[in-house]
C-alpha positions as CSV (number, residue, x, y, z in Angstrom):
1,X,-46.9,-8.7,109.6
2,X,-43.3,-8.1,109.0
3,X,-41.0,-5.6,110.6
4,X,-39.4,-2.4,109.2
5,X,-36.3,-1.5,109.0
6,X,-34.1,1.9,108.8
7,X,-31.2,1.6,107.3
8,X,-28.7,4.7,107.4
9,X,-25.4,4.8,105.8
10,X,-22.9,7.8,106.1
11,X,-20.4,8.4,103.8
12,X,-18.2,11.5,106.2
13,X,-15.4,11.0,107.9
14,X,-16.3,12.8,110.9
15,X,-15.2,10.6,114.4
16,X,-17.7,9.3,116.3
17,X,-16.3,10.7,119.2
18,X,-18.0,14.0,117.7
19,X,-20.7,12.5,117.8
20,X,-21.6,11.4,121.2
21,X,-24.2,13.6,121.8
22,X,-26.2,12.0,119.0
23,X,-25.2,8.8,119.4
24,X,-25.8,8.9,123.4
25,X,-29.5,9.9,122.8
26,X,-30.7,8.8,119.4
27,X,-31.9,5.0,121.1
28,X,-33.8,6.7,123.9
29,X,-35.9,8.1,120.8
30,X,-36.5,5.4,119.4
31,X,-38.3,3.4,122.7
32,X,-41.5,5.3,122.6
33,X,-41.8,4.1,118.8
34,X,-40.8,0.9,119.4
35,X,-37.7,0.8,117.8
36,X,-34.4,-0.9,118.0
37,X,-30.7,-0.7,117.2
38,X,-29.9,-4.1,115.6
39,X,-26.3,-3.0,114.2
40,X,-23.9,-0.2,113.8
41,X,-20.3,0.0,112.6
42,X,-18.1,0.5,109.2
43,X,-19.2,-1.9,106.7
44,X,-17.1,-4.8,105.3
45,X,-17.3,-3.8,101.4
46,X,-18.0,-7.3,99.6
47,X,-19.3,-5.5,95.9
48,X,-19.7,-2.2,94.7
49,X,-17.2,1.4,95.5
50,X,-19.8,3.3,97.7
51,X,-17.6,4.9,99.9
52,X,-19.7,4.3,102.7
53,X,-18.1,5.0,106.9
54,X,-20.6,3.7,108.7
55,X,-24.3,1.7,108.4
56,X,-27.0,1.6,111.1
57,X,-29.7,-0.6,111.0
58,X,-32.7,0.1,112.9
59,X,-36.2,-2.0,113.8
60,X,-38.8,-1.2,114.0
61,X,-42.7,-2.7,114.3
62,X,-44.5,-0.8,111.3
63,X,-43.6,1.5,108.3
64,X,-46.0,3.7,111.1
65,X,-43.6,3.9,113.7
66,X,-40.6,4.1,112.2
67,X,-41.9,7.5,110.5
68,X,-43.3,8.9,113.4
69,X,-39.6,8.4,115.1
70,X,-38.5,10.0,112.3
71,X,-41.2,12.9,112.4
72,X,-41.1,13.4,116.1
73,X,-39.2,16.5,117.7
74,X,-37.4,14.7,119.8
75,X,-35.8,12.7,116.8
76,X,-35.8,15.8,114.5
77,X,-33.7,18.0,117.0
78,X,-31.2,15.0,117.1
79,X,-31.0,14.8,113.6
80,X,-30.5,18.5,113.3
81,X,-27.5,18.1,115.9
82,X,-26.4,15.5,113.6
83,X,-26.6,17.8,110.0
84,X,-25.0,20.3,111.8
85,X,-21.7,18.3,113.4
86,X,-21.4,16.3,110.2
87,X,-22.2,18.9,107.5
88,X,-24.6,17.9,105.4
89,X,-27.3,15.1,105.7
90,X,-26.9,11.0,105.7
91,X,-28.9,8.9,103.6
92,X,-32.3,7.2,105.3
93,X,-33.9,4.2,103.7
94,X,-36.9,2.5,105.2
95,X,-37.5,-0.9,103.9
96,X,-40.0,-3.5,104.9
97,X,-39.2,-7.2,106.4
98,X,-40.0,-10.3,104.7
99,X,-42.8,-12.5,106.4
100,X,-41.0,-15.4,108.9
């Protein structure tokens, strides 16, 4: 079965030193689902003009438990946090593994 993935990219300019509230607590959500940080940072552009600041990728066992992380309160009230320091919402993709 493969694994899923979350991949969020930002396109703000907000520091991520505003952010540390969010960013301290947002992989302690994830446990209980499972889920793992795999990488995080400001993207090396190779095509395209997306003005993108930062990606995350996430991991995470089943297209199951990656949406109950995202459903769950504790993730919602984090991602509220989030909305609110940033101004507006990032963009979340799930997308499924291939087979090893």
């Amino acid at each position: 079965m493969p694994l899923h993935y979350v991949v969020i990219t930002r396109i703000d300019d907000t520091p991520d030193s505003d952010l540390g509230h969010y960013l301290a607590n947002v992989g302690a959500s994830m446990t209980p689902y499972g889920g793992r940080l795999l990488a995080f940072g400001t993207p090396q552009r190779l095509e395209g003009d997306t003005k993108i600041t930062k990606t995350a990728i996430l991991e995470f066992p089943s297209d199951e438990s990656a949406r109950n992380w995202y459903e769950s309160a504790v993730y919602q009230n984090l991602a509220a946090w989030r909305i609110a320091t940033i101004g507006g919402p990032v963009d979340f993709n799930l997308v499924s593994g291939v087979p090893a």
